[in-house]
ROFILO-308367 format. One record per residue (C-alpha): residue in three letters; y, x, z. Coordinates in pm, whole numbers, padded with zeros to 5 digits, always signed. Layout:
BEGIN
ALAYXZ;...
This chain:
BEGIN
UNK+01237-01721-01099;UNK+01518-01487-01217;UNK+01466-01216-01499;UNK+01556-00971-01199;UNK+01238-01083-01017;UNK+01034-01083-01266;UNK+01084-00737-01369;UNK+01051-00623-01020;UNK+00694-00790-00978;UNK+00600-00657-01308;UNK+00685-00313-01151;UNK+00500-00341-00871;UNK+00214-00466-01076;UNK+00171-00200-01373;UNK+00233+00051-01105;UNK-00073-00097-00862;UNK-00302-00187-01164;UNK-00258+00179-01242;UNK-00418+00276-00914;UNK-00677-00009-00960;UNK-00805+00196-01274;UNK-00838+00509-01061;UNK-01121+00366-00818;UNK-01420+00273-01084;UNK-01294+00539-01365;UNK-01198+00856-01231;UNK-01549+00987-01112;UNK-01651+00955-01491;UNK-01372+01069-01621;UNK-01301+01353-01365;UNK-01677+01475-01436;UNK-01622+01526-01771;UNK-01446+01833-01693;UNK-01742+01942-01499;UNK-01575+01889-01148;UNK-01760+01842-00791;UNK-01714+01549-00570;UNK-01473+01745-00330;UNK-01251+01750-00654;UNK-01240+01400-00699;UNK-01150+01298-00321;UNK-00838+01608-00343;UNK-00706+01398-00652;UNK-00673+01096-00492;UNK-00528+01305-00126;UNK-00251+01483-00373;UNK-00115+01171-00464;UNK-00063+01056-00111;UNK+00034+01396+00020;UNK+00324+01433-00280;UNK+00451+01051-00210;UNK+00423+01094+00096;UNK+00661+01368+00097;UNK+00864+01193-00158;UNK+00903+00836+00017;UNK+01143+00856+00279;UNK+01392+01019+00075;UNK+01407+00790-00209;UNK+01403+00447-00007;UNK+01708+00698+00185;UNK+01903+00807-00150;UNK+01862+00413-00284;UNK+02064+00305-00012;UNK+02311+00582-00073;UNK+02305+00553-00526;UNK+02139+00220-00536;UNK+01795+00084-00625;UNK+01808+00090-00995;UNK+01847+00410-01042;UNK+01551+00513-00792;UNK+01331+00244-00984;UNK+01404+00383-01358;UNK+01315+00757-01246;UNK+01014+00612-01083;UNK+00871+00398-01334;UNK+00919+00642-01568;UNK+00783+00928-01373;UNK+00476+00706-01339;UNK+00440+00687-01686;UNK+00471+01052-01780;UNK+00190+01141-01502;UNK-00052+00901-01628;UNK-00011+01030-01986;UNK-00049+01368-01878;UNK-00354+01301-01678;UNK-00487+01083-01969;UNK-00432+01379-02218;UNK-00541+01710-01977;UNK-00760+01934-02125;UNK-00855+02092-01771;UNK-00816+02005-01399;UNK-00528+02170-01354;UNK-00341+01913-01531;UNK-00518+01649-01368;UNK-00392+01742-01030;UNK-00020+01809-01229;UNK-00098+01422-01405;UNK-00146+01319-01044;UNK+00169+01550-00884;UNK+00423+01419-01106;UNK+00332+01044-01036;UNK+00404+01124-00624;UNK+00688+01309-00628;UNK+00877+01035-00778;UNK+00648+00707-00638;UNK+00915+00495-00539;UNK+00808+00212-00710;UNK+00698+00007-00443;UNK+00964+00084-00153;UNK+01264+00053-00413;UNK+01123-00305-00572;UNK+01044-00448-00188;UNK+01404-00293-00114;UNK+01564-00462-00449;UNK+01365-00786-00329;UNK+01510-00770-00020;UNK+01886-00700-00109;UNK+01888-01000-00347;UNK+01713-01282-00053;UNK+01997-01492+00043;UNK+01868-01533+00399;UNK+01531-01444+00692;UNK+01330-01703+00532;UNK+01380-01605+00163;UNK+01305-01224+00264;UNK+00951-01323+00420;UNK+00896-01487+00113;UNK+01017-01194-00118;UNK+00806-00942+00111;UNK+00518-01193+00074;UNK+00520-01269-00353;UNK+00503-00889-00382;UNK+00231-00816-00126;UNK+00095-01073-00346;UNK+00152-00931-00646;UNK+00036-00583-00480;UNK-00298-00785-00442;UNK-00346-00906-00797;UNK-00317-00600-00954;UNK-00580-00432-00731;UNK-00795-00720-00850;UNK-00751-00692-01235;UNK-00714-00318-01226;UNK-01094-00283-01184;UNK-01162-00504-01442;UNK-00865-00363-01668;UNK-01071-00003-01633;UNK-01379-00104-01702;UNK-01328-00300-02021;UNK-01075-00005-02135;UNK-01311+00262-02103;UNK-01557+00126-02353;UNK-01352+00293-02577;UNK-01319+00666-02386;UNK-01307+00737-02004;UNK-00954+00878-02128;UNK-00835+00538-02249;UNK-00740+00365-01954;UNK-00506+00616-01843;UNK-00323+00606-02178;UNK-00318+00238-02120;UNK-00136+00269-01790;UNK+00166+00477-01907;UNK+00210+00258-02208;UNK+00232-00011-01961;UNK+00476+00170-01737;UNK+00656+00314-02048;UNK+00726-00057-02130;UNK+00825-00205-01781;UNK+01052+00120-01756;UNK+01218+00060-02086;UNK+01241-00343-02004;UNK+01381-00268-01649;UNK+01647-00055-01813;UNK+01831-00352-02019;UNK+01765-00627-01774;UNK+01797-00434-01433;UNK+02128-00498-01242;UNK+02209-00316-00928;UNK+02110-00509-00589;UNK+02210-00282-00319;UNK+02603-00385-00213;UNK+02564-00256+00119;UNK+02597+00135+00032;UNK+02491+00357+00297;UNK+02718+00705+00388;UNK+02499+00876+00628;UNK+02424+01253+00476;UNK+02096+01252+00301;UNK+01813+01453+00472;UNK+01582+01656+00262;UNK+01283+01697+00534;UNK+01021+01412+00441;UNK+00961+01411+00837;UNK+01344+01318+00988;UNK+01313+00939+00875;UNK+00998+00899+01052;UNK+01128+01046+01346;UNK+01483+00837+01350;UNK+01269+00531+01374;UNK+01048+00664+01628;UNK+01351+00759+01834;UNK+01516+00442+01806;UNK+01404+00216+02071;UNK+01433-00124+01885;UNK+01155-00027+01651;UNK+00959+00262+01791;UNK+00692+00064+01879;UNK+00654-00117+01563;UNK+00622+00200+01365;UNK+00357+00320+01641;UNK+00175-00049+01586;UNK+00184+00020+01194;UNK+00077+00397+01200;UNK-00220+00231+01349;UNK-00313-00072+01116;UNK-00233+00206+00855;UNK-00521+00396+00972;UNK-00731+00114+01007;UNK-00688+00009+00647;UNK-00704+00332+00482;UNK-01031+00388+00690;UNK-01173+00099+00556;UNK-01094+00097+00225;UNK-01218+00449+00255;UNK-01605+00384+00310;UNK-01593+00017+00191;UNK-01834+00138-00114;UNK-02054+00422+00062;UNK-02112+00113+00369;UNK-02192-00092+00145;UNK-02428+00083-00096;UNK-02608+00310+00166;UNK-02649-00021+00463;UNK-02702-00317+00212;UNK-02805-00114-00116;UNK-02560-00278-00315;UNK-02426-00122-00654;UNK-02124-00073-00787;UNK-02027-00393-00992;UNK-02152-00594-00672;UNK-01904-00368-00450;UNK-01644-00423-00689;UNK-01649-00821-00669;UNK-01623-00765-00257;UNK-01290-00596-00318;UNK-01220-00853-00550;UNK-01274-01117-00291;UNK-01066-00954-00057;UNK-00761-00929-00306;UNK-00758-01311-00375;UNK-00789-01382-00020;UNK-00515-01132+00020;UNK-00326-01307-00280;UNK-00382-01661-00118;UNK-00273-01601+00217;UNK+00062-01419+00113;UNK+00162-01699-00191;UNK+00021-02017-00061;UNK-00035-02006+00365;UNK+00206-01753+00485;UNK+00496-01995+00444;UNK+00342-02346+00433;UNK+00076-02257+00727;UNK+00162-01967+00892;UNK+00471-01926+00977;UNK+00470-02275+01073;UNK+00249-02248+01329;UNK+00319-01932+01508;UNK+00601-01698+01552;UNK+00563-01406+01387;UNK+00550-01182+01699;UNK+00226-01370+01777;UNK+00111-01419+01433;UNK+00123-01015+01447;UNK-00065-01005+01800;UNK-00341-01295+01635;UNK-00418-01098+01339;UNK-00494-00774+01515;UNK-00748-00960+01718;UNK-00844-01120+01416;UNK-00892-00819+01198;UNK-01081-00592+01490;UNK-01329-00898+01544;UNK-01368-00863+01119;UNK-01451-00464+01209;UNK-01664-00559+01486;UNK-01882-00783+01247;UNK-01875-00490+00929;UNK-01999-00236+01252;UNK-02334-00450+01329;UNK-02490-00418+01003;UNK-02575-00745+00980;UNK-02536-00883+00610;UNK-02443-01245+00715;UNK-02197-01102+00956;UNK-02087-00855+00688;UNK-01988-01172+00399;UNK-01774-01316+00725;UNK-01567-01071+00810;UNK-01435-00996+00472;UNK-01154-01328+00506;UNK-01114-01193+00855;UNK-01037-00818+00722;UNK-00867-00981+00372;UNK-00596-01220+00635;UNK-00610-00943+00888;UNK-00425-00701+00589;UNK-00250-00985+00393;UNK-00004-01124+00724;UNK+00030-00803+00889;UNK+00131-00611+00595;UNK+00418-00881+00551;UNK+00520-00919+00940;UNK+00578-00581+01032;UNK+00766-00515+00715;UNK+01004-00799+00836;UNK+01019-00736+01152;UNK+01112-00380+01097;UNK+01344-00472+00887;UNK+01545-00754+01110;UNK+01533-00488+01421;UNK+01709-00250+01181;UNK+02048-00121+01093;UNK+02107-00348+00710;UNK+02257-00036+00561;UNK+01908+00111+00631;UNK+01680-00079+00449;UNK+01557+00113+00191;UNK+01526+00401+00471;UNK+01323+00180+00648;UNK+01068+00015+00371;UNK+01064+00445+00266;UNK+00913+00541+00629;UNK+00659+00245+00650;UNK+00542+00364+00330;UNK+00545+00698+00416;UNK+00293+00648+00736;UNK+00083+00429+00461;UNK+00073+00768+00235;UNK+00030+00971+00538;UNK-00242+00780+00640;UNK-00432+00789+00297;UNK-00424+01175+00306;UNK-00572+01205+00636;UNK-00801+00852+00700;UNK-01028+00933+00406;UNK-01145+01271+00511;UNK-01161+01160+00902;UNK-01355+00889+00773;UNK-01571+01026+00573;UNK-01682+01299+00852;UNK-01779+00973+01086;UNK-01968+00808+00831;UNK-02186+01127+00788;UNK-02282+01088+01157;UNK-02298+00680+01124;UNK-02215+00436+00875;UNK-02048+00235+01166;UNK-01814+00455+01362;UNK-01522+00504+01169;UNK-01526+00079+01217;UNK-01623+00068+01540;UNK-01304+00349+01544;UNK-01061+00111+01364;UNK-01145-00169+01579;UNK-01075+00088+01870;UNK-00729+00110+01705;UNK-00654-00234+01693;UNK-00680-00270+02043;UNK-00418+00001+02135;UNK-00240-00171+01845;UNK-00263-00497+02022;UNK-00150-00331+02323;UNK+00075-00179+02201;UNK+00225-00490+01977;UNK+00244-00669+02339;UNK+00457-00407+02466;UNK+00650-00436+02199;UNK+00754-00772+02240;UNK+00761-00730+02584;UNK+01028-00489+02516;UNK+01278-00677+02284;UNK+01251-00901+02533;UNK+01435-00746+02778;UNK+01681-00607+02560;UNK+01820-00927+02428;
């Protein structure tokens, strides 16, 4: 594996173990400063608003300037937020800690962008997209971990740990870095976070798949969302036990992208119906979480772990081969963009639904994947016809 690589997945996986500290620390360390509950959900929705703001213009401006430049400023940025967050002395510069780390999170569309440039052909790109999914997974896993052995020493600690880390990759990425982007795009940049989105909606070879991925967006995020509260208030579980289910989900997340998506997969279906599979596979996964059963429960988390794993990967790609090259980083910008949108609005829809009933919002994602099915049908029903 090249030094270029490497330093890409290393990006990808300071800046995700990062966010894997947030999810067991932050209520401690938030309360500290004497905040309410409704504080802690806003800091986690301020990051998604800001980058989602933020995202379509820098995957847009790294295919104008290039990716290293975009990843420097962002891995940097990352690290100043977390230090200021680590070192606030009110919530005010929590939120700013949080702010400054949006505004500038292109960390994960320019590295799958830089990934992408550099894959010499389809094949290669899959596998690219698939090592940093991957990658994306392990650092969810070990962030957890990371946090909890780190704040031993101070709720504060973890955070400091974080932009060290990111002060580090930034500072390695600078001398080892080269440019991958020879393709140089000369469209005028747009400054309205919303334009992107709407060019690929407009565009009739991949409208659909953006409509198919604004809805497995909302399907994750709305799981993720009340994973914990499900599991605690249906099964009484505690926290350390909910925290080894998300860890099972990352390795099987890790496992399918590194080891089957290539050697099993892709082998075996065409990725068209390897996307229409895994939407049946994943709502049959939310079906099972909806019945409250705890047998059923422990069996659908491989079928919501593969569900997120493939179809994460596939609609990346197949956005990306349906798309103009010199758009790339445009591209990967917008289908993170949805993601972020999605996180801002998915946990506080979700959260109103579970009030009523721990099992509508996933008997309302698995409603979702069957439009998205439909809708994925129609899609290649579609492309079809136009070649």
């Amino acid at each position: 594996m090249s030094k270029q690589k490497i330093v890409i997945l290393s990006t990808v996986f300071v800046d995700v173990l990062g966010f894997g500290i947030v999810i067991p620390i932050l209520p401690f360390y938030v309360s500290e400063f004497g905040a309410k509950p409704v504080t802690i959900t806003l800091l986690f929705s301020v990051f998604s608003f800001c980058a989602f703001l933020s995202s379509p213009f820098l995957g847009a401006i790294s295919d104008r300037i290039g990716r290293r430049p975009i990843l420097l400023i962002s891995i940097f940025s990352t690290a100043i937020g977390w230090f200021v967050f680590a070192s606030a002395d009110s919530i005010f510069f929590l939120f700013l800690g949080r702010i400054i780390d949006g505004v500038a999170a292109g960390n994960f569309i320019s590295a799958q962008s830089y990934l992408i440039d550099i894959a010499k052909d389809e094949k290669e790109r899959v596998a690219n997209l698939g090592i940093i999914g991957a990658t994306f997974g392990m650092g969810f896993i070990l962030g957890p971990i990371f946090g909890g052995i780190l704040s031993n020493v101070s709720h504060a600690f973890p955070f400091y740990a974080a932009s060290f880390m990111a002060m580090g990759n930034g500072i390695t990425a600078f001398f080892i870095l080269k440019e991958s982007n020879h393709q140089r795009s000369i469209k005028k940049l747009s400054y309205n976070p919303f334009k992107p989105i709407f060019t690929a909606f407009l565009d009739p070879k991949i409208r659909l798949i953006f409509v198919v991925w604004l809805l497995l967006a909302l399907i994750f995020v709305v799981v993720q969302s009340v994973f914990a509260l499900f599991s605690q208030q249906v099964f009484g579980f505690n926290a350390f036990q909910t925290g080894l289910f998300f860890t099972i989900i990352g390795i099987i997340i890790a496992i399918n992208q590194v080891a089957l998506l290539n050697k099993f997969w892709l082998k075996r279906f065409e990725e068209k119906n390897l996307e229409r599979f895994m939407i049946i596979w994943i709502g049959a996964g939310l079906l099972m979480m909806a019945s409250q059963n705890l047998t059923l429960f422990f069996i659908s988390l491989p079928f919501i772990g593969t569900g997120q794993a493939l179809l994460r990967v596939v609609i990346a790609n197949q956005a990306i081969a349906q798309s103009d090259p010199t758009r790339k980083g445009e591209i990967m910008g917008t289908i993170s963009s949805i993601m972020n949108g999605s996180m801002v609005v998915g946990p506080v829809l979700s959260g109103f639904l579970f009030e009523i009933n721990p099992s509508i919002p996933f008997i309302l994602a698995m409603i979702l994947s069957m439009i998205a099915f439909f809708i994925s049908n129609r899609s290649y029903n579609v492309k079809r016809s136009m070649t």
